[in-house]
PASEBA-1860 file (N, C-alpha, C; in nm, 3 decimals):
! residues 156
1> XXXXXXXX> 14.829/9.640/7.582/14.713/9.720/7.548/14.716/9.750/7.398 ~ 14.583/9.740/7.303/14.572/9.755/7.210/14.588/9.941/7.195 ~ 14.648/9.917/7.078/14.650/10.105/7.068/14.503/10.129/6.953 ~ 14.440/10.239/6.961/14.343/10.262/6.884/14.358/10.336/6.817 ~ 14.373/10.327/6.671/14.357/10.390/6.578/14.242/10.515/6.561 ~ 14.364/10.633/6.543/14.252/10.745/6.503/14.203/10.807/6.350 ~ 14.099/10.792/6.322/14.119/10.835/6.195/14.007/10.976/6.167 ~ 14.072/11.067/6.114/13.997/11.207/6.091/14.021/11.260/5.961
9> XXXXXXXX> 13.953/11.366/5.921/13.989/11.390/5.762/14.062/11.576/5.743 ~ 14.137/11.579/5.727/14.206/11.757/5.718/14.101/11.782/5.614 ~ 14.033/11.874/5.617/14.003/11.985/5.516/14.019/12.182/5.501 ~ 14.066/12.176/5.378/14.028/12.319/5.377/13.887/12.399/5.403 ~ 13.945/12.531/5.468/13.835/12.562/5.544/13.739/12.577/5.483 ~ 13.759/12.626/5.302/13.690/12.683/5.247/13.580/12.596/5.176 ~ 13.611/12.399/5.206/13.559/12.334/5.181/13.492/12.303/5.274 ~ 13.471/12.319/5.413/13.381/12.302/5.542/13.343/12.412/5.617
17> XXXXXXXX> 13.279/12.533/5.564/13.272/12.690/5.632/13.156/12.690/5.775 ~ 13.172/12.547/5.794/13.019/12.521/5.894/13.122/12.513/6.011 ~ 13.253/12.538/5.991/13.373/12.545/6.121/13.363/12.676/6.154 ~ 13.408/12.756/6.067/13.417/12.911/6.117/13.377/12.949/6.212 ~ 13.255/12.950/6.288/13.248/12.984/6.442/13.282/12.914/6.568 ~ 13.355/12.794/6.532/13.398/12.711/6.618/13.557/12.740/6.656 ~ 13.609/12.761/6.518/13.738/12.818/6.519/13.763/12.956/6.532 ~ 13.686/13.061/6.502/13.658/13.162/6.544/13.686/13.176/6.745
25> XXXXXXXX> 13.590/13.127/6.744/13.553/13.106/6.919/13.678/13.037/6.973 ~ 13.722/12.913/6.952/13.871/12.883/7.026/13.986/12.968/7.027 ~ 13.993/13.030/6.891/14.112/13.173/6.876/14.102/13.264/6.984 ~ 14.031/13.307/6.981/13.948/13.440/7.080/13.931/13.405/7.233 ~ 13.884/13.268/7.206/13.949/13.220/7.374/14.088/13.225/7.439 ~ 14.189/13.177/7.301/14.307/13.137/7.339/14.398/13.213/7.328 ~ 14.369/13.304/7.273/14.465/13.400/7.232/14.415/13.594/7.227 ~ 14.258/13.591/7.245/14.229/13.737/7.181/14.138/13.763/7.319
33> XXXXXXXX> 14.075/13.735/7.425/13.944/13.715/7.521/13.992/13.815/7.623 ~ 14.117/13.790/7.638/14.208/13.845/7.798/14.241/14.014/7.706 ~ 14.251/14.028/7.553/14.329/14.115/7.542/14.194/14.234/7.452 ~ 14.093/14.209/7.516/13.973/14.327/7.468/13.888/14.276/7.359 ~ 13.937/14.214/7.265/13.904/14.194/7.120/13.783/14.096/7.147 ~ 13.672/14.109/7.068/13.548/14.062/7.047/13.519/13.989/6.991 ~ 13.473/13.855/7.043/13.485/13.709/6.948/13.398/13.731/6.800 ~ 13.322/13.825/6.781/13.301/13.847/6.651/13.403/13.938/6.530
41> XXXXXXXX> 13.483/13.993/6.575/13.590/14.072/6.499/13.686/13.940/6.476 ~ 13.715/13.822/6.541/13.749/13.724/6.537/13.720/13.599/6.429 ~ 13.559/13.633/6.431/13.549/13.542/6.352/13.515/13.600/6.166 ~ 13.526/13.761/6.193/13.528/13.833/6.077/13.630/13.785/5.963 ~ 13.751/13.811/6.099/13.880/13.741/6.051/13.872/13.568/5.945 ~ 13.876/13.532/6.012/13.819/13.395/6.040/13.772/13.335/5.874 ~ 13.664/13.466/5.877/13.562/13.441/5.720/13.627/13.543/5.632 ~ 13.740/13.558/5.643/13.833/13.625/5.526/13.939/13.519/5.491
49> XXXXXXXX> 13.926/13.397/5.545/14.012/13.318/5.538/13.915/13.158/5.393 ~ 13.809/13.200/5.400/13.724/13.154/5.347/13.728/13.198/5.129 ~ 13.797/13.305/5.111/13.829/13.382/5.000/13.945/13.285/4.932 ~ 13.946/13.316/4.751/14.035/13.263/4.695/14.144/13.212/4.711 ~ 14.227/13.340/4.806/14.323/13.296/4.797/14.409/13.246/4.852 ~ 14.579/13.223/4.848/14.648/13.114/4.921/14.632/13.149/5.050 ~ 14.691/13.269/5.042/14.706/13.329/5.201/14.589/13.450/5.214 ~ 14.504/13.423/5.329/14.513/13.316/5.388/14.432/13.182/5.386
57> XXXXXXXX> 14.462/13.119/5.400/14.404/13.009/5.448/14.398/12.913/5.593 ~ 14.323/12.770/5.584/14.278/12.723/5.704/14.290/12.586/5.658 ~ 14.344/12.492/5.756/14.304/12.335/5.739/14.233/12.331/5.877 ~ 14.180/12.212/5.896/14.070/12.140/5.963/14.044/12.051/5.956 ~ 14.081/11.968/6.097/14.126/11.838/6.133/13.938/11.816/6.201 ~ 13.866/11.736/6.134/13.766/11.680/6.147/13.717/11.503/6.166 ~ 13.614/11.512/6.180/13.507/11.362/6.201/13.407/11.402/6.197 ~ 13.405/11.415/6.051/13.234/11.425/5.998/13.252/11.550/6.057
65> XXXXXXXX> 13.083/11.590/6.176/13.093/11.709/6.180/13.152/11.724/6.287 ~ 13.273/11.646/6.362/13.286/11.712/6.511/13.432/11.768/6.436 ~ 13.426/11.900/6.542/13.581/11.983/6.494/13.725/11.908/6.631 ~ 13.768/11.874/6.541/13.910/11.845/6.598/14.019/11.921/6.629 ~ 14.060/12.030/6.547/14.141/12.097/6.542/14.142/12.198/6.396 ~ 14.245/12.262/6.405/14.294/12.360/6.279/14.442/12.450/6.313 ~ 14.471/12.506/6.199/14.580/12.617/6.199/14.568/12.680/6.089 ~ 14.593/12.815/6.064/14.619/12.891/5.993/14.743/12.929/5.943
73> XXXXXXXX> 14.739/12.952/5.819/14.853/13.028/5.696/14.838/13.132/5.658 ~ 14.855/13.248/5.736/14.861/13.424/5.726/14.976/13.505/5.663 ~ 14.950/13.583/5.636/15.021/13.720/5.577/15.099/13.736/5.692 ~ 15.096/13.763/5.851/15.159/13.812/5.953/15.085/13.778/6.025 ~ 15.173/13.733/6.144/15.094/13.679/6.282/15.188/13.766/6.395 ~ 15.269/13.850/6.361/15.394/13.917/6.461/15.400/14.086/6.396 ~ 15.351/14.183/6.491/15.371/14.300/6.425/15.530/14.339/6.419 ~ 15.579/14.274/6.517/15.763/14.313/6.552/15.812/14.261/6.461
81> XXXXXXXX> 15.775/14.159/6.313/15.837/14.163/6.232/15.737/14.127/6.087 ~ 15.709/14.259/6.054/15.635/14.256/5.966/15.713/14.224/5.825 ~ 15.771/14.225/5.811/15.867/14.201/5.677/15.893/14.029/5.665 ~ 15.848/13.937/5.740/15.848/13.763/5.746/15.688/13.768/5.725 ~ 15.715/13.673/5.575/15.567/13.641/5.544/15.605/13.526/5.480 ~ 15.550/13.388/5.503/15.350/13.365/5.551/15.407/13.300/5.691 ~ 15.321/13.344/5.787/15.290/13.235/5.910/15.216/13.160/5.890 ~ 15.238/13.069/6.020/15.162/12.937/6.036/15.115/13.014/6.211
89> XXXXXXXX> 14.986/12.976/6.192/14.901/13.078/6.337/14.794/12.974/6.350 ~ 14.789/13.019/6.497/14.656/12.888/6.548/14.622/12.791/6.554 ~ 14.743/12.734/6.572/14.743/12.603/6.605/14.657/12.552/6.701 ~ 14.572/12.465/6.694/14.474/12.419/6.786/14.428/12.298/6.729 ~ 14.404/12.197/6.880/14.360/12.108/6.945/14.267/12.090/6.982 ~ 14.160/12.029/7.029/14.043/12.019/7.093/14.092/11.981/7.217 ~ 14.087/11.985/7.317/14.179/11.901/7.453/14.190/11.792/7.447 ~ 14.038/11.708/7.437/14.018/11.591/7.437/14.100/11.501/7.357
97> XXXXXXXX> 14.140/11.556/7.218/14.157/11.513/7.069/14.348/11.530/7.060 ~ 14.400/11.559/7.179/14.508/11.591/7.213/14.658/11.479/7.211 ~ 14.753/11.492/7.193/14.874/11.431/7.195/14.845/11.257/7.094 ~ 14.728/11.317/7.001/14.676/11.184/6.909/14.763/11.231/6.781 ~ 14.890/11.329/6.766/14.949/11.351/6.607/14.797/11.473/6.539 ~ 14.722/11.481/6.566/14.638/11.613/6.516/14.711/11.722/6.485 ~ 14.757/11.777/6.582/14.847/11.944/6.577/14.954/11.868/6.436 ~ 15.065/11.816/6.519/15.165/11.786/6.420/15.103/11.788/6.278
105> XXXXXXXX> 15.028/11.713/6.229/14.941/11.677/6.089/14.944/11.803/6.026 ~ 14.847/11.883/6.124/14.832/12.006/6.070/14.934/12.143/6.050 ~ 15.023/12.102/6.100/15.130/12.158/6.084/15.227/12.136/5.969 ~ 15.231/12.021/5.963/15.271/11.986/5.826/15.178/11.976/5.704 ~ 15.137/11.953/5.730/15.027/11.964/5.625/15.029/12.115/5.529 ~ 14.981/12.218/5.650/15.005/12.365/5.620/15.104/12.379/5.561 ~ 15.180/12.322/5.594/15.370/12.357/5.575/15.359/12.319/5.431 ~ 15.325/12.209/5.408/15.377/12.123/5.263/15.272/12.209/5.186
113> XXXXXXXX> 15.121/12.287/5.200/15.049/12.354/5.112/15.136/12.503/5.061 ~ 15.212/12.539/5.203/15.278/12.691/5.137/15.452/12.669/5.076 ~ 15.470/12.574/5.091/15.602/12.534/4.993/15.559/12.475/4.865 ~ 15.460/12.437/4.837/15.385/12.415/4.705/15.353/12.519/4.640 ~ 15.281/12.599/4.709/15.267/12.721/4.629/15.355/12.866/4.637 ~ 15.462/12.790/4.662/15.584/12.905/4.611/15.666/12.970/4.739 ~ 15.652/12.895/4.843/15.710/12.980/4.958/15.793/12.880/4.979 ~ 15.954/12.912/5.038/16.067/12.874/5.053/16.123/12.859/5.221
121> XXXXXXXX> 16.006/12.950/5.254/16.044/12.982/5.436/15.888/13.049/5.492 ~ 15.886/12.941/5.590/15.756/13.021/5.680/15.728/13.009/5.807 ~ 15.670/13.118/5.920/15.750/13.177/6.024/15.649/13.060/6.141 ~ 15.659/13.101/6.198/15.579/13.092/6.343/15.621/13.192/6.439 ~ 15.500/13.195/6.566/15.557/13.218/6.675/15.499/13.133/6.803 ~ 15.592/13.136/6.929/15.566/13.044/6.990/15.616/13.039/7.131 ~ 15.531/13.049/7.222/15.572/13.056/7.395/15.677/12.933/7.420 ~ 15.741/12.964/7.504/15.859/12.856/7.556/15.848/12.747/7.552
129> XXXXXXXX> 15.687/12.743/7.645/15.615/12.596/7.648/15.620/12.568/7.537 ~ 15.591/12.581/7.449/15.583/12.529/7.290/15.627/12.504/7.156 ~ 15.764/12.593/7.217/15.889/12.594/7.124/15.926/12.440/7.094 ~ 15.948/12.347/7.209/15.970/12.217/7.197/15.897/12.174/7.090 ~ 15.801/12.143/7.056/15.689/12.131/6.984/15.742/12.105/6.842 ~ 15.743/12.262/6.816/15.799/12.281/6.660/15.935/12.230/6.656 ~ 16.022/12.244/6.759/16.148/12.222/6.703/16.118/12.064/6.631 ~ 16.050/11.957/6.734/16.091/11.834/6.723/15.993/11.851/6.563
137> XXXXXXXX> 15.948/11.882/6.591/15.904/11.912/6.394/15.959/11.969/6.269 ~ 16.093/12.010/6.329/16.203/12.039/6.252/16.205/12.201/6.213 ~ 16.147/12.279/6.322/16.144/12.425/6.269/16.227/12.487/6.369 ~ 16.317/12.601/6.341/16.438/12.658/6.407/16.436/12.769/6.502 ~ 16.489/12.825/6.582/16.428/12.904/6.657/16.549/13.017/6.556 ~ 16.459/13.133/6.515/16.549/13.242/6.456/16.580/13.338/6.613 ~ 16.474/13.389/6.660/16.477/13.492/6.781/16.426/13.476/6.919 ~ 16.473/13.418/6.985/16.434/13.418/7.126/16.348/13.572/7.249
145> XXXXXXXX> 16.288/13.538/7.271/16.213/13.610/7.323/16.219/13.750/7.268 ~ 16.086/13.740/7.174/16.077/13.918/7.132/15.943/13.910/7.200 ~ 15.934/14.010/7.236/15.790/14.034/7.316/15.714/13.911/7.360 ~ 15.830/13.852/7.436/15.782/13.687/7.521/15.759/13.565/7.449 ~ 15.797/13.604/7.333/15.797/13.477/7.221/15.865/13.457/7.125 ~ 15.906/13.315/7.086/16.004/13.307/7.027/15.967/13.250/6.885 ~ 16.054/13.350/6.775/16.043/13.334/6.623/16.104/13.216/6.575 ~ 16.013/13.152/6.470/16.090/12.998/6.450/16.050/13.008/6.290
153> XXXX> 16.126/12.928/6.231/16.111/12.929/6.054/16.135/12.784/6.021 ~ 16.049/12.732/5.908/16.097/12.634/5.872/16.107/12.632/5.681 ~ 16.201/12.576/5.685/16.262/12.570/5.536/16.265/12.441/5.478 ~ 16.202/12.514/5.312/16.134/12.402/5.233/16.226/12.317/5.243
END
């Protein structure tokens, strides 16, 4: 079987802001929907990520205009350890667009933008299911289950 080549383009968010409610809306599904929070306080968020500066920021795994994926590079994604800064948050997939190297991309990708601009170590967090994930991407588990999830860092 022929394998098919995928080809998509990463952009910053702040260069495609016609994402913001798309990525907005998958966050809030995936992570904020079950826990009260209002897919518009979400995507408030979202369009603060759209501003100068490094952190935060957004990549965005695209085709033309269909959204593929994204992740974020935050100030804090873990209140239990507010003193680890920058995360990598929100990692997302489209389902469809899935186990094609998308996530990974964007993961590195992120990674190689905040060791460029001056960061030496940056965090994640991450359910069990998904710890695998990062490790094989070379990021470490610092803390095992703090409030059901486990802290991982990866170094420039």
């Amino acid at each position: 079987m022929d394998s098919i080549e995928h080809t998509y383009t990463l952009s910053d968010l702040r260069e495609v802001p016609e994402f913001t409610t798309t990525i907005a809306q998958r966050i809030w599904q995936a992570w904020w929907q079950n826990k009260g929070t209002l897919q518009s306080e979400v995507e408030t968020h979202i369009r603060s990520l759209l501003g100068p500066e490094i952190i935060p920021s957004a990549l965005v795994a695209h085709d033309g205009e269909k959204y593929l994926g994204s992740a974020l590079l935050i100030e804090s994604d873990f209140a239990a350890r507010p003193h680890l800064t920058p995360w990598l948050a929100a990692v997302w997939t489209e389902e469809a667009h899935r186990k094609q190297g998308i996530a990974s991309t964007l993961v590195w990708e992120l990674s190689q933008f905040a060791f460029k601009n001056g960061f030496s170590r940056i965090y994640l967090c991450a359910s069990d299911d998904n710890t695998s994930f990062y490790e094989r991407l070379g990021w470490r588990v610092l803390e095992y289950h703090v409030k059901r999830l486990n802290v991982l860092a990866l170094d420039c």
